[in-house]
PAZAPA-4460 file (N, C-alpha, C; in steps of 0.05 Angstrom, whole numbers, plus 32768, in hexadecimal, padded with zeros to 4 digits):
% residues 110
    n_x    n_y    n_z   ca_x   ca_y   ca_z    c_x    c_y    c_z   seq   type   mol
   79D5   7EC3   7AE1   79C4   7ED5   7AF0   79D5   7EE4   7B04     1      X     A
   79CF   7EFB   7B04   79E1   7F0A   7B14   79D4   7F19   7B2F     2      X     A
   79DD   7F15   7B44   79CB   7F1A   7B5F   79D0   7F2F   7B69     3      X     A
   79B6   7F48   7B6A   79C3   7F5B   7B73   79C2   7F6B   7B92     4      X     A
   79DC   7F6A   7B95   79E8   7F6F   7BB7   79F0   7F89   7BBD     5      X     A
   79F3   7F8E   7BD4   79FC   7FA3   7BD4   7A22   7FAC   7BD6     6      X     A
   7A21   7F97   7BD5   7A4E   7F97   7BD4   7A48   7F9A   7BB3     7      X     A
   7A34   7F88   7B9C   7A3E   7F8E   7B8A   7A3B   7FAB   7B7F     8      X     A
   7A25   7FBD   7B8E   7A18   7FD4   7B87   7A31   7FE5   7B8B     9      X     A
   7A3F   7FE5   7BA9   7A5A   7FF1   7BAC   7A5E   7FE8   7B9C    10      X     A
   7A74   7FD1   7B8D   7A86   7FCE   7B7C   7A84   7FDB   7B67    11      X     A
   7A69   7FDB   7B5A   7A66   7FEA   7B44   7A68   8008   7B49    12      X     A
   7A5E   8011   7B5B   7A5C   8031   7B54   7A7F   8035   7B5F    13      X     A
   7A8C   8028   7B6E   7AA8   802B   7B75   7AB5   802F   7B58    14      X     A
   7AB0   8015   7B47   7AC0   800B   7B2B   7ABA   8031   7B12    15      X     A
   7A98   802C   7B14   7A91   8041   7AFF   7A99   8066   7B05    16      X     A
   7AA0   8061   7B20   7AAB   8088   7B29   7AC4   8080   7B22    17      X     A
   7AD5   8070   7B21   7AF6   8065   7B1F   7AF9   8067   7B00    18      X     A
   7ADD   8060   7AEC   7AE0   8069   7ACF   7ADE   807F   7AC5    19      X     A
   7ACB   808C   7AD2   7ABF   80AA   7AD4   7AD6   80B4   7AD8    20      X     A
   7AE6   80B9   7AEA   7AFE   80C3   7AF4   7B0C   80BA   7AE0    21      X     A
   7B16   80A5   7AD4   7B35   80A7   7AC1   7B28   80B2   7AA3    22      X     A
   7B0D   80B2   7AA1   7B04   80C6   7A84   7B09   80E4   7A93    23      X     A
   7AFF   80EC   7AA6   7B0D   8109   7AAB   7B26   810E   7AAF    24      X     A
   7B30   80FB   7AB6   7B4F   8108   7AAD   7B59   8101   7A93    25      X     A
   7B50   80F5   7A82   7B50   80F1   7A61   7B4E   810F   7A5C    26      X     A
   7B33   8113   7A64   7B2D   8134   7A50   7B37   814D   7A5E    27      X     A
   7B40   814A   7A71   7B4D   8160   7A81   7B68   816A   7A7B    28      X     A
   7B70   8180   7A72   7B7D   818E   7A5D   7B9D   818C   7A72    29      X     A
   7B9E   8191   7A89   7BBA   8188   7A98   7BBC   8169   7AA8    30      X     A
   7BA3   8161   7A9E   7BA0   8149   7AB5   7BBB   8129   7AA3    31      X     A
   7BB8   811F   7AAA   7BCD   80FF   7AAB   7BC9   80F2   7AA2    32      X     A
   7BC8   80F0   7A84   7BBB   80D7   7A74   7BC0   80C8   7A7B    33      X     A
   7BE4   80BB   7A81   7BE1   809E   7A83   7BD3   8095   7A98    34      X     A
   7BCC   809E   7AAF   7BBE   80A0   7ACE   7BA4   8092   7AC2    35      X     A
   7B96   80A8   7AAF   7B7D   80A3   7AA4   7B72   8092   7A9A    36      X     A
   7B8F   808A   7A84   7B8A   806C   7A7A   7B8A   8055   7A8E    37      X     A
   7B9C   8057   7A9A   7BA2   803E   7AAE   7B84   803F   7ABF    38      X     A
   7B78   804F   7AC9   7B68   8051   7AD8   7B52   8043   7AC9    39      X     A
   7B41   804A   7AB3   7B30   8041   7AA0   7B40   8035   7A92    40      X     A
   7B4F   801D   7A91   7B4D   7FFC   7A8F   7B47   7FF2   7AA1    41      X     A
   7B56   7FF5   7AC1   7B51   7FE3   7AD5   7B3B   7FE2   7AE0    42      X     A
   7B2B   8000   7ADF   7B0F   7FF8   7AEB   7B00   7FF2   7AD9    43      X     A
   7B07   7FF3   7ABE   7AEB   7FDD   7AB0   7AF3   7FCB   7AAE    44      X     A
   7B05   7FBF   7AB2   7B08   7F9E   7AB8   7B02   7F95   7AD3    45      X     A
   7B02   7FAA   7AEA   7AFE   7FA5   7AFD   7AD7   7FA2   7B02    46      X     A
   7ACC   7FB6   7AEE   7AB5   7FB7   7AEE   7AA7   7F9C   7ADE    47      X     A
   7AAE   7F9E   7AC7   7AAD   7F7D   7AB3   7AB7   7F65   7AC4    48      X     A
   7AC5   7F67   7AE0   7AD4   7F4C   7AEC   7AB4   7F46   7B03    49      X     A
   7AA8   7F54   7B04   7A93   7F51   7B18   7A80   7F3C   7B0D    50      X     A
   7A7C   7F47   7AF0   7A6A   7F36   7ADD   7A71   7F1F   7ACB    51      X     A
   7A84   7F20   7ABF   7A99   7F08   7AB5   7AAA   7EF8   7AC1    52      X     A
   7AAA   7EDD   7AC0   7ABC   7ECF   7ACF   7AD5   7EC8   7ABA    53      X     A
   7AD4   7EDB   7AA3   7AE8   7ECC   7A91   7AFC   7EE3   7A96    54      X     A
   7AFE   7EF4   7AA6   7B12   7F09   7AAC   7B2B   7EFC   7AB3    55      X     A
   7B42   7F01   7AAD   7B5D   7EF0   7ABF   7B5B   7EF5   7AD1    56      X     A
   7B5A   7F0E   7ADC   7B5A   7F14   7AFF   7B46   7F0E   7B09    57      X     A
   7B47   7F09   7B25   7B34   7F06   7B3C   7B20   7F31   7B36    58      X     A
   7B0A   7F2F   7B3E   7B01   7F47   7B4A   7B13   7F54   7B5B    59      X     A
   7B18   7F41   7B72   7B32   7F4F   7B83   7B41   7F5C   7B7E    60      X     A
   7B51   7F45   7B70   7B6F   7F5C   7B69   7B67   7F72   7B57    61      X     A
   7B51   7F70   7B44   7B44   7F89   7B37   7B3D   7F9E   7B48    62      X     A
   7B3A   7F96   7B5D   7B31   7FAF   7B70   7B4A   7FBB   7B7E    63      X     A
   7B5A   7FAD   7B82   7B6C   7FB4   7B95   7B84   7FC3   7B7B    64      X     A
   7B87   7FC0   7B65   7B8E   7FC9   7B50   7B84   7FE9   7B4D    65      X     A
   7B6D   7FE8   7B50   7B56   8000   7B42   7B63   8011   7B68    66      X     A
   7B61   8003   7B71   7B61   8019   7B91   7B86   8027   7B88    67      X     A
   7B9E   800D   7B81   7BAD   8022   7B7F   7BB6   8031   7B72    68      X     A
   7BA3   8028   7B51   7B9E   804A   7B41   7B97   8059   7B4A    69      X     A
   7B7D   805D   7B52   7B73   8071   7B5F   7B80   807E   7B79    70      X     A
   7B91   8078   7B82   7BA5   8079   7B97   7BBB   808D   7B8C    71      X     A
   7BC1   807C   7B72   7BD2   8091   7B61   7BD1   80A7   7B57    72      X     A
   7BB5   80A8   7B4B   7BA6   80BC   7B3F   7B9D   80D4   7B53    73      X     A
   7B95   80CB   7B6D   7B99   80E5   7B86   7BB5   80F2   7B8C    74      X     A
   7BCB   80E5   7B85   7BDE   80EE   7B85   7BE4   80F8   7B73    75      X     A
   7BD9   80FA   7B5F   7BE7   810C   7B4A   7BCF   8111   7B39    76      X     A
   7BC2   8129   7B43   7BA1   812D   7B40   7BAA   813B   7B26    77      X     A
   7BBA   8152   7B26   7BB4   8164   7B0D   7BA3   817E   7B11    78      X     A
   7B9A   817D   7AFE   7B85   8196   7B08   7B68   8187   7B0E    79      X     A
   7B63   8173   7B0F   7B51   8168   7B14   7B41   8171   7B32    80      X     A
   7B28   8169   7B3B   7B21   816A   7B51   7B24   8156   7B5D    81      X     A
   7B25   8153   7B74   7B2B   8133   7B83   7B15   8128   7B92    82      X     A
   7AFC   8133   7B88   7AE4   8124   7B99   7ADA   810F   7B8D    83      X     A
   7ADF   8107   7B73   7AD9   80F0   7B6D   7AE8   80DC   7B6D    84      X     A
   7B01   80DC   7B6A   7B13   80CD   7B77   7B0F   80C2   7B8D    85      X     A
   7B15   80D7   7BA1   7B0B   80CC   7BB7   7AE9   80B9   7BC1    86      X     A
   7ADD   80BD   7BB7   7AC5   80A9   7BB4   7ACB   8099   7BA7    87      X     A
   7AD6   8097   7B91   7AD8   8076   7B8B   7AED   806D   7B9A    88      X     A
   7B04   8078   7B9F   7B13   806E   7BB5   7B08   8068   7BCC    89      X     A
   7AF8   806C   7BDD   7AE3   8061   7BFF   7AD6   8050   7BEF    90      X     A
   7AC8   8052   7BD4   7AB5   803D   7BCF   7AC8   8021   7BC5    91      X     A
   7ADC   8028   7BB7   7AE6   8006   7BB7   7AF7   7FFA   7BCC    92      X     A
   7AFB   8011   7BE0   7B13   8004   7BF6   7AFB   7FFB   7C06    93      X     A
   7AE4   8007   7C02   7ACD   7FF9   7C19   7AC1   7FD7   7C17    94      X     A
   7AC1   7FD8   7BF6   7AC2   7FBD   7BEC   7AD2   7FA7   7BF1    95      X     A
   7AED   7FB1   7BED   7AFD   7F9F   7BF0   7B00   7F92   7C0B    96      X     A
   7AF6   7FA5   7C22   7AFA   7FA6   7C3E   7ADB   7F85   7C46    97      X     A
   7ACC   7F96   7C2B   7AB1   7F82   7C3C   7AB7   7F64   7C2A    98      X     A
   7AC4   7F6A   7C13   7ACB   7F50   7BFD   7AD5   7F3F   7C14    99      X     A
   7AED   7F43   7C17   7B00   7F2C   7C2C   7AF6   7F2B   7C42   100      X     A
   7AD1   7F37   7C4F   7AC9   7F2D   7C64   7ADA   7F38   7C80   101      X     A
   7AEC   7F54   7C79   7AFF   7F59   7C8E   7AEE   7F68   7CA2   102      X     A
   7AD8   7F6F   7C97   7AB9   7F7A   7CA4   7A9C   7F71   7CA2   103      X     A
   7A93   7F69   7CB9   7A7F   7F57   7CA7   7A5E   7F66   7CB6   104      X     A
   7A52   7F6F   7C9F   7A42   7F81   7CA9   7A26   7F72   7C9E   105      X     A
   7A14   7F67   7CB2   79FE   7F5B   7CAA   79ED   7F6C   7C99   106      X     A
   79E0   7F52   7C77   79D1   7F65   7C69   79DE   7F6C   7C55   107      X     A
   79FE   7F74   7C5A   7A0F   7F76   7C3A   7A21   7F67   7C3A   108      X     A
   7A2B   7F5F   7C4C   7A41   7F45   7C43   7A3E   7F2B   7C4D   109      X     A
   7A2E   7F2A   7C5C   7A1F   7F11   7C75   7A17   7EF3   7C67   110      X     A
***
């Protein structure tokens, strides 16, 4: 049974704009395949690590993986636009911030 929170609600829409994003730069005619690929593996494993416990990695390091693709991927946008990047970038660095409890905000991580 899976309980639904609001860190996991972040995690997911963090994980699913981080997939969204490496299929647009798949189909984007100057954009960075390998960027793209790398990007859509790590966040669907990062997204599948929320729900499966048979993943090798922690969620964590899935996240913190997926933040420094997407890290990469702002750096070397292409012709891409960078607003979705950047939203999944605030939305999983926000997770990771409330995951390790480095902020503890009653109601979502409490």
């Amino acid at each position: 049974m899976i309980t639904l929170s609001w860190l996991l609600l972040i995690a997911l829409a963090g994980g699913v704009l981080a997939i969204v994003d490496g299929i647009w730069r798949l189909r984007a005619r100057g954009g960075s395949t390998v960027i793209g690929i790398i990007e859509i593996i790590v966040a669907g494993l990062f997204v599948l690590s929320l729900f499966l416990t048979g993943i090798p990695f922690g969620s964590l390091v899935l996240g913190i993986a997926t933040l420094v693709v997407l890290v990469v991927a702002l750096i070397m946008r292409g012709r891409l636009g960078m607003t979705l990047t950047i939203i999944a970038l605030v939305l999983v660095a926000i997770w990771i911030v409330l995951e390790n409890r480095w902020l503890v905000i009653p109601g979502i991580n409490s």
